[in-house]
C-alpha positions, 0 to 999 in steps of 0.5 A, a space after each residue: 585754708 586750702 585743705 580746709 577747701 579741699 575737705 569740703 569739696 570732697 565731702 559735697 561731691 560725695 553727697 550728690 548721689 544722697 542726702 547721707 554723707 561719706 566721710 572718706 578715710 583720711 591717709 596723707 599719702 598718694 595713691 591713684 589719683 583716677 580711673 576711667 570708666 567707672 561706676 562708684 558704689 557707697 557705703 553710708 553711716 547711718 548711726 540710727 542703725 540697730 544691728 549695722 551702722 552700714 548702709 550700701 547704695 549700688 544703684 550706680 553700679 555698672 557691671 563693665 565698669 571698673 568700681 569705686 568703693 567709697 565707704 566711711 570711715 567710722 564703719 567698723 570691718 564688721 560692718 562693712 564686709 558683708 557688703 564686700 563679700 555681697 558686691 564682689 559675688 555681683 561682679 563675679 556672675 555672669 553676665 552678657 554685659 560683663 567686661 573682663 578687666 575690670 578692676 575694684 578700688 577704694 576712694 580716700 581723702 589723700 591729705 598730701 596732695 589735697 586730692 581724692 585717691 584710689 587704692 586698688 580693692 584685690 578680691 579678697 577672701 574674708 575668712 574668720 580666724 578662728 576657722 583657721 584656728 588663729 588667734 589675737 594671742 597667737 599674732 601677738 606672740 613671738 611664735 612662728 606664725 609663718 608658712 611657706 612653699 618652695 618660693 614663698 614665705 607667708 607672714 602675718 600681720 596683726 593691725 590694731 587701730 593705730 599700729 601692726 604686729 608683726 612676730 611680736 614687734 610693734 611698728 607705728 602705721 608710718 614705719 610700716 614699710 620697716 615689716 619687710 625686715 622682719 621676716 623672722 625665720 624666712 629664707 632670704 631666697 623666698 619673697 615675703 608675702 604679708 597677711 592681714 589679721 584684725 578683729 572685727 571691730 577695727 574701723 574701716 579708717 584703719 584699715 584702709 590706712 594700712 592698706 595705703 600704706 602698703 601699696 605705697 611701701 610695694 609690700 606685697 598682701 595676700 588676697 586672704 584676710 583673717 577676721 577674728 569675731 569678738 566674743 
């Protein structure tokens, strides 16, 4: 009953602003529980929608605030990240009433402690895998899929909708603190950094999942994303 509640609750609150819904993302794991001057911005699902399922509402947005993005779960990656590129070039102008420090976060439904939570929203660069010339064939094989720099040692990470990949190797989303064994020809000395890989039709549910989770196993994720666009 109390979670039932705790759904409701949240969804009503989500709803103030329109008369769409918001169904967060739901991952049963803690993360910020709030932030102080914010302004939220909304990502609806509209289903009648021809070319995207996603509608943006920024009319809250405040520039010196910090950012709430509350975007439902059922919107595929393809759809949401035009609108995250268009906001994060918002916050990125100039502006006389621009405050440094602000910072961009995700809502979520933490079904753990029966809460709205927040993980925090890096800017991130979008880049379309094939423009690197990656590939899903290339994440998923047993090949070095790694580069490196005196101090550090880029992996990447590959997520399908309910598990990664990671040099060939498959790990459940509840494993996922396990990818830090599996630096493959890394050098001890050099600090793991993992890249997100997935195709454009994985849902934002999935996607915000793994980024929970990582913030909450300390895995360090690289500001570059790679998309690859299905044929």
């Amino acid at each position: 009953m109390a979670k039932r509640l705790f759904y409701v609750i949240g969804l009503i609150l989500l709803c103030q602003c329109s008369d769409k819904e918001v169904l967060l993302p739901v991952v049963a794991e803690g993360g910020i529980p709030e932030t102080q001057n914010h302004s939220s911005i909304w990502i609806f699902y509209d289903p009648s929608g021809q070319d995207s399922k996603a509608v943006l509402n920024k009319n809250n947005k405040l520039i010196n605030t910090n950012w709430i993005f509350n975007i439902d779960r059922r919107l595929t990656m393809k759809e949401v990240i035009p609108h995250l590129q268009a906001m994060q070039a918002d916050r990125n102008k100039d502006s006389m009433h621009k405050k440094e420090g602000m910072i961009n976060f995700f809502s979520y439904a933490d079904s753990k402690n029966e809460r709205i939570s927040l993980v925090n929203f890096p800017e991130i660069n979008f880049v379309p895998a094939e423009e690197l010339g990656e590939s899903h064939a290339l994440a998923d094989s047993e090949s070095n899929i790694y580069e490196t720099d005196s101090t550090h040692c880029l992996v990447r990470v590959r997520i399908d909708e309910d598990y990664l990949r990671v040099d060939g190797r498959s790990f459940d989303m509840e494993e996922i603190g396990k990818i830090q064994s599996s630096p493959g020809p890394c050098e001890e000395e050099k600090k793991l950094v993992f890249r997100l890989m997935y195709d454009e039709e994985l849902t934002f549910q999935s996607y915000l999942k793994t980024r929970v989770l990582l913030a909450a196993a300390q895995v360090e994720v690289d500001t570059t994303e790679l998309v690859e666009t299905l044929k």
